[in-house]
C-alpha positions as CSV (number, residue, x, y, z in Angstrom):
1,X,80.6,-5.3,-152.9
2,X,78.2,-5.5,-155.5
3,X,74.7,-5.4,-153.8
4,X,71.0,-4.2,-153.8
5,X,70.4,-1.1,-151.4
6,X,67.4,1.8,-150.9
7,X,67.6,5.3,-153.3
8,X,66.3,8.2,-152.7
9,X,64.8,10.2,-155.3
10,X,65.1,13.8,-153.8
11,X,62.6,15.2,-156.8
12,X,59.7,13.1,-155.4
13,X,60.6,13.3,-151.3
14,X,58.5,15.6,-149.7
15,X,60.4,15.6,-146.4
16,X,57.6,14.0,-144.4
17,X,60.1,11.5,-142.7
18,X,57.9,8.6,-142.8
19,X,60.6,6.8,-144.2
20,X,63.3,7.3,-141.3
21,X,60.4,6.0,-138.6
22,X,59.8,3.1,-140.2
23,X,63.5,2.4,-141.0
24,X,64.8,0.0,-137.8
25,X,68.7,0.7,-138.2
26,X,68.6,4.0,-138.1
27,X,69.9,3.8,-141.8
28,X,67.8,7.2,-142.6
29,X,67.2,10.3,-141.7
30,X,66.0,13.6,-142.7
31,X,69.0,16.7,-144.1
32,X,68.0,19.5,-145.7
33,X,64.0,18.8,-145.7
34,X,64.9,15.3,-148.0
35,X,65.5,12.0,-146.2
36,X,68.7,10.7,-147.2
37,X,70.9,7.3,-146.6
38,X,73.2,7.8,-143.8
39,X,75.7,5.6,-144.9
40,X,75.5,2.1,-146.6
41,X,76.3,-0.1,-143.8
42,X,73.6,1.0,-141.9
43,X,71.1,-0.1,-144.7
44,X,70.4,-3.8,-144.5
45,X,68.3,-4.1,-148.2
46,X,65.0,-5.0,-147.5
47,X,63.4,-1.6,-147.3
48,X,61.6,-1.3,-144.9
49,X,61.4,2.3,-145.5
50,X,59.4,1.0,-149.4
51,X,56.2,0.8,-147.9
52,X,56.0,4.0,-146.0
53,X,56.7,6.6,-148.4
54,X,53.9,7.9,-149.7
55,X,55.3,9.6,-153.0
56,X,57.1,6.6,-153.9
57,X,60.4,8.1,-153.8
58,X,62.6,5.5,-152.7
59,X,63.5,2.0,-154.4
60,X,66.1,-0.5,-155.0
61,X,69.4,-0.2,-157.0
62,X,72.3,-3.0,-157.5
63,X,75.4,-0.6,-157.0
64,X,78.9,-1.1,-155.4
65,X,78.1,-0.7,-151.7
66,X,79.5,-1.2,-148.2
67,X,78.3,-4.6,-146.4
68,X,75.9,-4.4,-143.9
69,X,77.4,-4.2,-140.8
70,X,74.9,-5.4,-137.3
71,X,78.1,-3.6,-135.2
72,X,78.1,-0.2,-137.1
73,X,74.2,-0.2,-136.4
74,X,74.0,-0.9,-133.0
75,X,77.3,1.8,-132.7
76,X,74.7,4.4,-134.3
77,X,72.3,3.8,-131.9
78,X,73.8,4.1,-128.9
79,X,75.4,7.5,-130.1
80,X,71.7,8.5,-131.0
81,X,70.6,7.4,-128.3
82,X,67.7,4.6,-129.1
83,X,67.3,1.7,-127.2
84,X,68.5,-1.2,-129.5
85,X,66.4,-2.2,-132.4
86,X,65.6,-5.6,-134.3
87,X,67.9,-4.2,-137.1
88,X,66.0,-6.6,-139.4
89,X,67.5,-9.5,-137.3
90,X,65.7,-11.4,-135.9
91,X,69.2,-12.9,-133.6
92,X,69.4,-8.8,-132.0
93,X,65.9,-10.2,-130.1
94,X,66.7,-13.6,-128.4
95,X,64.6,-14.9,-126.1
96,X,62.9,-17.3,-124.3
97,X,58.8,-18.4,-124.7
98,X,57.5,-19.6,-121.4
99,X,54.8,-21.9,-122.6
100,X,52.3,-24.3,-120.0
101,X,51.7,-27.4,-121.5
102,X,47.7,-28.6,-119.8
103,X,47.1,-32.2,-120.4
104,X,48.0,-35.1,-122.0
105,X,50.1,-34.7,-125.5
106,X,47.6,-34.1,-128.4
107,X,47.1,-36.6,-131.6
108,X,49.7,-36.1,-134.4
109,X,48.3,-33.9,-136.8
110,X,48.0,-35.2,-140.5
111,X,50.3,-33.2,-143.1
112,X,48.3,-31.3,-145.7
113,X,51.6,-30.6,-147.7
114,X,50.1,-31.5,-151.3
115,X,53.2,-30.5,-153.6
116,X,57.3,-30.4,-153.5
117,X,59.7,-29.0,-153.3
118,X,58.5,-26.1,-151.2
119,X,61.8,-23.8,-150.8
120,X,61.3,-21.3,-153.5
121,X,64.6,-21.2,-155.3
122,X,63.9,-25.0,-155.6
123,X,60.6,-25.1,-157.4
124,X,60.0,-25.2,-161.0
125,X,57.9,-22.5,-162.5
126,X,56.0,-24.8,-164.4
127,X,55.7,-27.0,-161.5
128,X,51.9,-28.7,-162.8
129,X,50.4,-28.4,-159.1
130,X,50.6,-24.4,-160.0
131,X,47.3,-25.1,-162.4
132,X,44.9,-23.5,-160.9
133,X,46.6,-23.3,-157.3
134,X,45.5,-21.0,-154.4
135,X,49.3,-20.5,-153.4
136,X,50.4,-19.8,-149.8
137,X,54.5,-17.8,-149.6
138,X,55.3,-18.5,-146.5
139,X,57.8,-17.1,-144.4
140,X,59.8,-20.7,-143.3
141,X,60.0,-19.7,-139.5
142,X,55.5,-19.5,-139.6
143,X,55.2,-22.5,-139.8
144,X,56.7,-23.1,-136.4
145,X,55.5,-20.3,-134.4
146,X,51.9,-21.1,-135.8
147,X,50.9,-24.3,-134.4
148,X,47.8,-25.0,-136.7
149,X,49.9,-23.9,-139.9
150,X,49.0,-26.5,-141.8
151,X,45.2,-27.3,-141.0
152,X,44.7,-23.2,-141.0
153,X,47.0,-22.1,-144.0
154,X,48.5,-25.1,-146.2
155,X,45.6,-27.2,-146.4
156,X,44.0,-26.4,-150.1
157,X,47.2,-24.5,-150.7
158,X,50.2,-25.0,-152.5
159,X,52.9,-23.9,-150.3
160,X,56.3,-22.3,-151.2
161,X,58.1,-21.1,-148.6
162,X,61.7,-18.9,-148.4
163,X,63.6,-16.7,-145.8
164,X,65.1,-13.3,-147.8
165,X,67.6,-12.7,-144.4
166,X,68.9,-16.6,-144.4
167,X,68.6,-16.9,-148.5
168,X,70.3,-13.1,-149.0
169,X,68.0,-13.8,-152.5
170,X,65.2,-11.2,-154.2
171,X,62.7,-13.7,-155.0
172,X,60.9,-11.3,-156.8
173,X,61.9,-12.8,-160.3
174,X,61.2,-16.4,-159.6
175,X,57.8,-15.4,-158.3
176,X,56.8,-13.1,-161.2
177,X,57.5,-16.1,-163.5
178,X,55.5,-18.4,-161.8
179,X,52.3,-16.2,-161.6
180,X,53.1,-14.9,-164.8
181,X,53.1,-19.0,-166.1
182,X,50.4,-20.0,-164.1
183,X,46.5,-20.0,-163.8
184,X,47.1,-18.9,-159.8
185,X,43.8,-18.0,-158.3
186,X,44.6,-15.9,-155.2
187,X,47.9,-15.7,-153.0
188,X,48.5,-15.6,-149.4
189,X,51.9,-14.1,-147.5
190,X,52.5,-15.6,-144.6
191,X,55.1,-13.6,-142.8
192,X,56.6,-12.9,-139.1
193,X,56.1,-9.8,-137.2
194,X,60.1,-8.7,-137.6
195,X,61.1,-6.5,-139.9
196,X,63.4,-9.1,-142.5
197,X,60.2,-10.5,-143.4
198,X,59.1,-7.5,-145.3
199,X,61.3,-8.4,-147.8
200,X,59.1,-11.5,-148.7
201,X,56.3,-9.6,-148.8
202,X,57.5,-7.3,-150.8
203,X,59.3,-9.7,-153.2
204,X,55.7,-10.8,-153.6
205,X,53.9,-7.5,-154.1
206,X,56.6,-6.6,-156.2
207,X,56.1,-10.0,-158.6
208,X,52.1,-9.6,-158.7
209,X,52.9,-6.4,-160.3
210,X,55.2,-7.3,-162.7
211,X,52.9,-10.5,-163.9
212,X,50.4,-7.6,-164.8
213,X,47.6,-9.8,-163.0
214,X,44.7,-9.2,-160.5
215,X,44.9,-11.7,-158.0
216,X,43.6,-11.8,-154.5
217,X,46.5,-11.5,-152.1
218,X,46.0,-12.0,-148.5
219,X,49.1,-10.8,-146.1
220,X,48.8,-12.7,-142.4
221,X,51.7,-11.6,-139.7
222,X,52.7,-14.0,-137.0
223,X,54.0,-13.1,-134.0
224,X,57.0,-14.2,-132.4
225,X,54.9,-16.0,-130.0
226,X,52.8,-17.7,-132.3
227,X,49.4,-15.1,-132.3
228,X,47.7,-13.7,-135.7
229,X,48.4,-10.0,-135.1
């Protein structure tokens, strides 16, 4: 199948193997003093490994490559092994939230949703709430392990939000053209604390650079229990 996965370039690796620790499958490792891709259906696409290198060695090409494959991971890691990992799924880490509820039920907060559609594929890029907008990305599941979300991040914000492990989408385009479009005053990421949600923050990283603009961007990671980390 025709799909985005990491590259090495072996010219600008320096072997430090920050890559394979921050990679959660296993999907890299270190051969011959160069990382290198184990095999492609160990490599999930959102690159995890992107933000660690520090020589900027690896990126993203679309080439024919094996499917992902959750099995084949969780197969590697045994045989290495490693206790299991999220493997950029958040479905690897079921569990339960033991939560004591003290009082009475609190007042229904008010909404401070001021624009839609929110789902980013869905939204026009010359949407006219983008004039002038502080815009929150938010990863969708935030929103409901953060129980203030909208008091503490949508309110004054116009909110887009997008999953890249549910949408199997690079937003990275549609987001460039909407900064690119707009007056945007500052940007902040809302993401969760698992590793698929690097791929939205990256998507947006990855747009703010290709719009060729200075903007204030603020990156805020929620845990799976609902705490600011």
């Amino acid at each position: 199948m025709l799909r985005k996965i990491i590259h090495i370039d072996e010219e600008r690796c320096n072997g430090c193997g920050a890559c394979a620790a921050a990679c959660h499958e296993g999907a890299v490792a270190l051969g011959g003093a160069k990382a290198r891709l184990l095999r492609d259906d160990y490599c999930d696409g959102l690159g995890d490994c992107l933000p660690a290198c520090p020589t900027g060695a690896i990126s993203f090409i679309e080439r024919e490559a094996a499917a992902y494959d959750t099995a084949a991971v969780r197969q590697h890691q045994s045989q290495a092994g490693s206790a299991p990992l999220p493997c950029g799924c958040p479905g690897s880490l079921a569990q339960q939230i033991s939560r004591q509820e003290n009082g009475a039920p609190a007042a229904p907060a008010a909404s401070r949703l001021s624009n839609w559609p929110v789902q980013i594929k869905l939204a026009a890029v010359n949407a006219p709430y983008f004039s002038g907008a502080d815009l929150l990305i938010a990863a969708d599941c935030t929103a409901y392990a953060y129980g203030d979300f909208h008091q503490r991040f949508i309110s004054g914000r116009i909110a887009l939000i997008g999953c890249p492990k549910l949408d199997a989408v690079d937003y990275t385009e549609k987001l460039a053209a909407i900064i690119s479009a707009n007056d945007i005053r500052s940007i902040t990421v809302t993401r969760m604390e698992v590793p698929c949600c690097g791929g939205l923050q990256r998507a947006v990283e990855e747009a703010l650079r290709r719009s060729g603009k200075q903007l204030p961007l603020d990156v805020v990671t929620v845990s799976i229990r609902g705490e600011i980390k």
